[in-house]
C-alpha positions in Angstrom: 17.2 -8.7 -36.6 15.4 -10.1 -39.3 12.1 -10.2 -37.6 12.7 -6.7 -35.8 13.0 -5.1 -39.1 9.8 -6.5 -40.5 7.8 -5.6 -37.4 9.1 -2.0 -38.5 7.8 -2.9 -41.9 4.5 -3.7 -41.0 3.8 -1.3 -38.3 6.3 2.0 -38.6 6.6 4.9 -36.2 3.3 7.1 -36.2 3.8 10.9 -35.8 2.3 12.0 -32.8 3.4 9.3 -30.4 5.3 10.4 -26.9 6.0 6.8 -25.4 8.5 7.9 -22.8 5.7 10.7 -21.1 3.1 7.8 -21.8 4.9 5.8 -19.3 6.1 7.6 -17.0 2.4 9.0 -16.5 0.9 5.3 -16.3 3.7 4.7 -14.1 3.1 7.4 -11.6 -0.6 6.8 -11.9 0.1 3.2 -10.5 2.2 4.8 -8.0 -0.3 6.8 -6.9 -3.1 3.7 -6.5 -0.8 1.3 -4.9 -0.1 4.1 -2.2 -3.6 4.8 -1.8 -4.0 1.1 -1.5 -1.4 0.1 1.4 -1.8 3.3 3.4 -5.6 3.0 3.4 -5.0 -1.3 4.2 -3.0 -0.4 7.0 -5.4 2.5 8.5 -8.0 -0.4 8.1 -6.3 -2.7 11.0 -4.7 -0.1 12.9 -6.3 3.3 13.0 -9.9 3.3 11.6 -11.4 0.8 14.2 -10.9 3.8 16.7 -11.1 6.6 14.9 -14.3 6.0 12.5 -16.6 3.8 14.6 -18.0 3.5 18.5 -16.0 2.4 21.2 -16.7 -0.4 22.7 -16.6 -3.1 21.1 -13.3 -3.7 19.4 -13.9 -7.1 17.2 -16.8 -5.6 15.8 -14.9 -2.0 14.6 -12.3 -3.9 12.9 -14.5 -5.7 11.2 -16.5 -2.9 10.1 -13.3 -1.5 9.3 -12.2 -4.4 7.2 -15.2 -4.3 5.5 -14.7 -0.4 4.3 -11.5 -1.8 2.4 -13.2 -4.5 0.7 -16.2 -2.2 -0.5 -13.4 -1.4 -2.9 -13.8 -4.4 -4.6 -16.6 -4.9 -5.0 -16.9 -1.0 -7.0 -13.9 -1.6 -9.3 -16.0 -4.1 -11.5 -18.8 -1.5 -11.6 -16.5 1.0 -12.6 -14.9 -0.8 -15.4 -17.5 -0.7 -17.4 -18.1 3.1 -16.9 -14.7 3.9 -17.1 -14.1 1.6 -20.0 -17.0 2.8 -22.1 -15.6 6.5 -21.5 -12.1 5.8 -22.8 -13.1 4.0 -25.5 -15.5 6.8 -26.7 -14.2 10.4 -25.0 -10.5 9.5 -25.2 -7.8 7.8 -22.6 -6.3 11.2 -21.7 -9.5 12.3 -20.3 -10.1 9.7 -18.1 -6.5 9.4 -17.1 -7.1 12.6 -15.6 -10.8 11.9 -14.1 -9.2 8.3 -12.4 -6.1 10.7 -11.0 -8.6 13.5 -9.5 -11.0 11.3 -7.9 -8.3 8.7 -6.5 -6.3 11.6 -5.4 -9.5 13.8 -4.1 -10.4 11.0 -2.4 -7.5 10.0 -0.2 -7.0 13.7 0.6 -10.8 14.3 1.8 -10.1 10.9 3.7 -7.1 12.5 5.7 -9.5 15.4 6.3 -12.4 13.4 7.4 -13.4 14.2 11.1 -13.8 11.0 13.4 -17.0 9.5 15.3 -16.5 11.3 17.9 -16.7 14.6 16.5 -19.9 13.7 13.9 -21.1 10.5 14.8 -22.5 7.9 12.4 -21.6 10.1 9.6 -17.6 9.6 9.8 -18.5 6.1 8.4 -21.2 6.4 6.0 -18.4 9.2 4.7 -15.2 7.0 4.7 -17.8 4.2 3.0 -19.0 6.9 -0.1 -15.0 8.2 -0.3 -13.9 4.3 -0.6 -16.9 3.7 -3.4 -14.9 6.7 -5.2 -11.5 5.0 -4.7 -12.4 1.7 -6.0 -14.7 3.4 -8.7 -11.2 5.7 -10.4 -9.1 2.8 -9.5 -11.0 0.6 -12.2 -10.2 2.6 -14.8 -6.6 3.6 -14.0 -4.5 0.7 -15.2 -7.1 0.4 -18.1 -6.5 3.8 -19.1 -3.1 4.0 -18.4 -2.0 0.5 -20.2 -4.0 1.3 -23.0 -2.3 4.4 -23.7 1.0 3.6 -23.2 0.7 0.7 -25.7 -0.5 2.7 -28.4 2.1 5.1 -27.9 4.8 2.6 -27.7 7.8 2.3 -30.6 6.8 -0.9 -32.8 9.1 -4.1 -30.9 9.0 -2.2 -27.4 5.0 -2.7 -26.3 5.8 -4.6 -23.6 8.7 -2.7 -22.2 7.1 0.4 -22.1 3.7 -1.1 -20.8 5.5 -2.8 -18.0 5.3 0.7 -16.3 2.0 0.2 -15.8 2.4 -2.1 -13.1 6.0 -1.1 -12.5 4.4 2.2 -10.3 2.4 -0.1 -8.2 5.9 -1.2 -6.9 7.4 2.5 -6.5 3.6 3.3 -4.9 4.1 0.6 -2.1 7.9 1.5 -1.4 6.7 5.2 -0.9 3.3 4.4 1.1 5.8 2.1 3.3 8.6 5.1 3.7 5.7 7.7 5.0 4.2 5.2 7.0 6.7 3.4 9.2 7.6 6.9 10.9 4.3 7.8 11.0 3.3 4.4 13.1 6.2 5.1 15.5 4.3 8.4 16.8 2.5 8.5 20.4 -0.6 7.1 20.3 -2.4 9.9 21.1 -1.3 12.3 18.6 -1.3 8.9 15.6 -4.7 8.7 16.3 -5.5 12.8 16.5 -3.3 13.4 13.5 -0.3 11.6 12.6 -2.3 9.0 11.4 -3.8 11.8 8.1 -0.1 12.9 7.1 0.0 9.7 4.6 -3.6 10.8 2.9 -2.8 14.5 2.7 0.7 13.9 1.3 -1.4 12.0 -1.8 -1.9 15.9 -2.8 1.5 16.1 -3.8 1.5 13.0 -5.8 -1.9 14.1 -7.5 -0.2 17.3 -8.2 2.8 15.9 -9.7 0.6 13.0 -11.4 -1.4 15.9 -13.2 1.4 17.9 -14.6 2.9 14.9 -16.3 -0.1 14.1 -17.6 -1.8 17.4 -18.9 -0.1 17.8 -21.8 -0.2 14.1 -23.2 -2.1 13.2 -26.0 -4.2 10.6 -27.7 -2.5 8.3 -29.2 -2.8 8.6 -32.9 -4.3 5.0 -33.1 -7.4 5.9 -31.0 -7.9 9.0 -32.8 -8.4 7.7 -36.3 -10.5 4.9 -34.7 -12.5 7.4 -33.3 -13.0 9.2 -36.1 -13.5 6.4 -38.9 -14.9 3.2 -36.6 -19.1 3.7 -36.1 -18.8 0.7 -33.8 -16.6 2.7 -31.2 -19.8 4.8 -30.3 -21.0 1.5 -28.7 -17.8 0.1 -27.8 -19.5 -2.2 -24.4 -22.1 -3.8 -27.4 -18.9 -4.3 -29.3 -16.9 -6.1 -26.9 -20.3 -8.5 -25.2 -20.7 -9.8 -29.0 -17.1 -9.9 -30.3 -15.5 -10.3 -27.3 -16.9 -12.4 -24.7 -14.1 -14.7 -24.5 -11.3 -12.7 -24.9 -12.7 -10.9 -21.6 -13.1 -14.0 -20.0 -9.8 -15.2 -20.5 -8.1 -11.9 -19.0 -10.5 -12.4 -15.7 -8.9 -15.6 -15.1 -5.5 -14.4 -16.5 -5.8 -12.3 -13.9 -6.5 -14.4 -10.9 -2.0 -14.6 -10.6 -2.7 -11.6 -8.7 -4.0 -14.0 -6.1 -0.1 -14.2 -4.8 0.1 -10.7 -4.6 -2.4 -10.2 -1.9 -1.8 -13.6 -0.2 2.7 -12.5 0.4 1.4 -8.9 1.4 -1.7 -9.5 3.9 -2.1 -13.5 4.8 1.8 -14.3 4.9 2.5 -10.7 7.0 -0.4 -11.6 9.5 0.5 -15.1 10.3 4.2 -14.6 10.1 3.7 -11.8 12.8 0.4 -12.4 14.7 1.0 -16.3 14.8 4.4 -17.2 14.7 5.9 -14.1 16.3 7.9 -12.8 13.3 9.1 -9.1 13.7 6.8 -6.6 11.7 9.5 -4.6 10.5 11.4 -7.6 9.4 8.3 -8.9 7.6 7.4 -5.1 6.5 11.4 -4.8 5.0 10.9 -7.6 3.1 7.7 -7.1 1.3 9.8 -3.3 0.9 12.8 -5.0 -0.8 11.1 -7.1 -3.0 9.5 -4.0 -4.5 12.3 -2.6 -4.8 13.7 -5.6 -7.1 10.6 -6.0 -8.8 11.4 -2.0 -10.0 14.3 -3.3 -11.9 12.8 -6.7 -12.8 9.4 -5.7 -13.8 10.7 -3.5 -16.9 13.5 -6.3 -18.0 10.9 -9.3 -17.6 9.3 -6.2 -20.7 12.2 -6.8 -22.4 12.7 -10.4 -22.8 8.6 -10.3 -23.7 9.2 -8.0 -27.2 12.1 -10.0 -27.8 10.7 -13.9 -27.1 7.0 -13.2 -26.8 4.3 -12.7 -23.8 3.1 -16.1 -23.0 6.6 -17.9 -22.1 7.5 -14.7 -20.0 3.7 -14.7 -18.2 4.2 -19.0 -17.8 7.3 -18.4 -16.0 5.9 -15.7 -13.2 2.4 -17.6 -12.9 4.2 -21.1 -12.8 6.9 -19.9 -10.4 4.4 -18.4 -8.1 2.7 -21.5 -8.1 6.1 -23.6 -6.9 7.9 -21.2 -4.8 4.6 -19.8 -2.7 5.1 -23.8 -0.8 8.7 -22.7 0.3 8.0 -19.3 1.3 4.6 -19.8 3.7 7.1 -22.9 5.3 9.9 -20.7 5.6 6.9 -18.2 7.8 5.6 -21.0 9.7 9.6 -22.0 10.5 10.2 -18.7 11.8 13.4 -18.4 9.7 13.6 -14.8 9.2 16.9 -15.3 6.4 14.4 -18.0 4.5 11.9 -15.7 4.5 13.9 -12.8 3.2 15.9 -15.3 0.5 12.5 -16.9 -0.9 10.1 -13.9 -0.5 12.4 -11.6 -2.5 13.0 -14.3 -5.4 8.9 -15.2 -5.1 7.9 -11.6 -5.3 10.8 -9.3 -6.1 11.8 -11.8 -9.3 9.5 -14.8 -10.2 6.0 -12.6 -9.3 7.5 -9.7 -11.6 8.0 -11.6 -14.9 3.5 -11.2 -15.2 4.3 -7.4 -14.1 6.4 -7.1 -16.8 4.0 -8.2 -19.7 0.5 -8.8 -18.7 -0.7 -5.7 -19.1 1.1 -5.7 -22.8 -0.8 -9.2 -23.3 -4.0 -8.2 -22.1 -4.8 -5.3 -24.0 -3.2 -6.6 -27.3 -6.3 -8.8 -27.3 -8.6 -6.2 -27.8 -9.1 -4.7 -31.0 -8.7 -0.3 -30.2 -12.2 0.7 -30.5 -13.4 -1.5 -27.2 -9.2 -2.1 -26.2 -9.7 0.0 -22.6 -13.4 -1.3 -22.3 -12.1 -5.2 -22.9 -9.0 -4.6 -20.4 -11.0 -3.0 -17.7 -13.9 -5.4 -17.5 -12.0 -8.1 -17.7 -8.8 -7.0 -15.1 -11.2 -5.7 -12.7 -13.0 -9.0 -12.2 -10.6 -10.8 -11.7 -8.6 -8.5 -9.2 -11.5 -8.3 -7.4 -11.6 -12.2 -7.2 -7.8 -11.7 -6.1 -8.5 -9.1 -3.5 -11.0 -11.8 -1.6 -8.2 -13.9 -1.4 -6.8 -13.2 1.8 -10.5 -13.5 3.7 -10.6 -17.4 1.5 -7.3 -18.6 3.3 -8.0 -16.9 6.4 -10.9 -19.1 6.3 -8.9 -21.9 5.1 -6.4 -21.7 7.8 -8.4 -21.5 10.4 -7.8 -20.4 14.1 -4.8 -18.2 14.1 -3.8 -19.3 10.6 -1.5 -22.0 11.4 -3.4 -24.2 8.9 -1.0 -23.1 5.9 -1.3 -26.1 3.4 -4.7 -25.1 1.9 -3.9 -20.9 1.3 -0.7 -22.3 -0.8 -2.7 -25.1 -2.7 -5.5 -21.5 -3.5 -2.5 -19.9 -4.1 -0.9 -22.6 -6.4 -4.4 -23.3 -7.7 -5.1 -19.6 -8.6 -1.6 -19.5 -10.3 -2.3 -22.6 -12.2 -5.6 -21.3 -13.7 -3.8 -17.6 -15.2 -1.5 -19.7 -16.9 -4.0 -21.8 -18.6 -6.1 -18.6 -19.6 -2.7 -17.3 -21.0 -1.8 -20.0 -22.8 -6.0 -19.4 -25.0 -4.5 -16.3 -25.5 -2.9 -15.2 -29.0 0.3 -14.2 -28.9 0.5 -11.0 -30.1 4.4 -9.6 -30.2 4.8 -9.5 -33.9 1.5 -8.2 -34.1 1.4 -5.1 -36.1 -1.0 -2.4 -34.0 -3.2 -1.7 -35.9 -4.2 -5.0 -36.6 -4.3 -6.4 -32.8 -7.9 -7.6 -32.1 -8.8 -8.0 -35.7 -9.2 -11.9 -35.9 -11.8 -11.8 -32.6 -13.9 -10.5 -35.5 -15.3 -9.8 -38.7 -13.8 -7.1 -40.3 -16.4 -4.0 -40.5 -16.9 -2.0 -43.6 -15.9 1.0 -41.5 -12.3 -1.0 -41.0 -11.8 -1.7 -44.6 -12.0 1.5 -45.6 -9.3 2.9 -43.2 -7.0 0.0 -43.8 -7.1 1.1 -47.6 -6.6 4.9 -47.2 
């Protein structure tokens, strides 16, 4: 009680701050990319090979297919710094909204998109430039939205409420997975005439709904007076390359635990099915259930981060990962569907969720405000994108038809290893006050004194 009061002390309630709308528009805004995300992975393997390239030859359409998803990644770094030097400089609000519009433009235009047959070469080249903007906005949405919902957060409840950041990505899956599964069921004929664009065009509705909860939010009251009384925010990327190099560096290897993310959701789903002969919609309801845990745990692992501090809650989910990923890709290559279920929803559901529930609070703390969505975006960008090449590295690792397991859960293990070790350079920041998080990266301006003395 002691220490909460103190924390209240040093860093009271500012007027202007809305920390319930902050989160629930970062967590919708996560809800929105993670549906983007799995709808538009799942289009990749199944529809796009025949609907956006010749027929013909069917190894080489996946493939090209394939590669349309990963062009992703290799955009998001590009557009961190873009994005990032635009929040840092025009405000978070306004690029909340420009990540929303061109995620959700996008995905829409995708749904529209006529296939080869219809305009030849240009359905690709099209889907290619449409992907470029989906992995451009995406950069800068968890930036953006973390960002803001930390500096609108209550004093003692930073991680809680910026554990909605990566709360939505959950909700976003379970939804994407809910449209989807009927979807898949269709004819084939009319899937691949239309069925298969009824999951982009519904992303209207979640753009729509996305925009009015965000409209009326504001800046946060800490980027306002640092916009206003901090010269060193009109150059906030020269900031953070002189005063932040390795605080960046430590969140892009922080951020490699996403590794497990994309290894239980893509490797695990294809050997389990493609290999061993595991039912898809027993594989596909338990990557759904564990989201739908992780919606409960992600906000509680928040909880026990304000009250006990960021690094032991982000050592428990990267360590864990790092342990129970063995079990889980034995229980796949065993076949045992209950195993599977059991471990998968403890690995992802409960032990994944615990670095859900305060990295993006940990990350961003690091950062001083004037280069905070700049420092985050870089940094969480490059490493994702190192994360999202995971599942091409173990399919390489494994071998014909995957069966080689041992090597993707030593990447996996070794990837979880390595975030925990970045954390642990990390300062812990929970009893932080706000407006001095990033301060001892660097030498205190003359700018900064004078607003800490009015």
């Amino acid at each position: 009680m002691d220490d909460a009061v103190t924390r209240l002390e040093q860093d009271p309630p500012t007027v202007g701050r809305t920390p319930g709308r902050a989160a629930v528009s970062s967590w919708i805004g996560s809800a929105l990319e993670y549906y983007d995300f799995f709808i538009y992975g799942t289009a990749a393997a199944l529809i796009f090979p025949k609907v956006f390239f010749p027929a013909g030859d069917a190894t080489a359409a996946t493939i090209a297919s394939f590669a349309t998803f990963g062009v992703a990644y290799v955009a998001r770094p590009v557009g961190s710094f873009i994005l990032g030097h635009l929040g840092d400089t025009l405000g978070r609000k306004r690029v909340l909204l420009l990540t929303l519009f061109g995620m959700g433009i996008a995905t829409f235009l995708i749904g529209a998109l006529p296939g080869y047959g219809t305009i030849g070469v240009a359905a690709p080249i099209l889907l290619v430039v449409l992907r470029l903007v989906q992995g451009v906005a995406v950069a800068g949405e968890q930036s953006s939205a973390g960002s803001t919902t930390l500096e609108h957060a209550p004093p003692g409840r930073r991680a809680y409420f910026t554990s909605f950041t990566l709360a939505g990505t959950q909700f976003g899956l379970i939804v994407a997975t809910a449209v989807f599964i009927p979807v898949s069921a269709m004819p084939t004929q009319a899937l691949l005439s239309w069925g298969w664009r009824i999951p982009f065009l519904f992303s209207a509705v979640v753009t729509v709904i996305a925009w009015w909860i965000r409209r009326s939010l504001h800046e946060s009251p800490e980027f306002l007076n640092a916009r206003e009384k901090r010269a060193a925010a009109k150059a906030p990327l020269a900031v953070l390359l002189r005063h932040y190099p390795l605080d960046v560096l430590k969140v892009v290897f922080a951020a490699l635990v996403s590794v497990a993310s994309t290894i239980v959701s893509i490797y695990s789903l294809t050997y389990g099915v493609s290999t061993i002969g595991l039912s898809r919609s027993a594989m596909l309801w338990m990557i759904m259930l564990s989201n739908i845990v992780a919606l409960a745990a992600i906000p509680l692992w928040g909880r026990l981060g304000d009250r006990y501090g960021r690094k032991p809650v982000y050592a428990t989910g990267a360590l864990g990962v790092a342990v129970l990923i063995w079990p889980f890709i034995w229980a796949v290559s065993q076949g045992n569907v209950a195993l599977v279920f059991v471990i998968g929803i403890l690995l992802s559901g409960v032990v994944y969720s615990a670095y859900g529930g305060v990295g993006f609070a940990l990350w961003t703390e690091q950062f001083g405000t004037d280069v905070r969505m700049s420092g985050v975006a870089v940094g969480t960008q490059f490493g994702f994108a190192l994360g999202g090449f995971a599942p091409s590295i173990a399919a390489a690792l494994a071998g014909p038809g995957l069966v080689n397991w041992v090597p993707v859960a030593a990447l996996t293990t070794g990837a979880s290893v390595v975030a925990c070790l970045a954390m642990l350079t990390m300062r812990e920041t929970y009893r932080t006050p706000l407006a001095e998080l990033g301060r001892r990266s660097r030498p205190t301006t003359s700018d900064e004194q004078q607003t800490t003395t009015a």
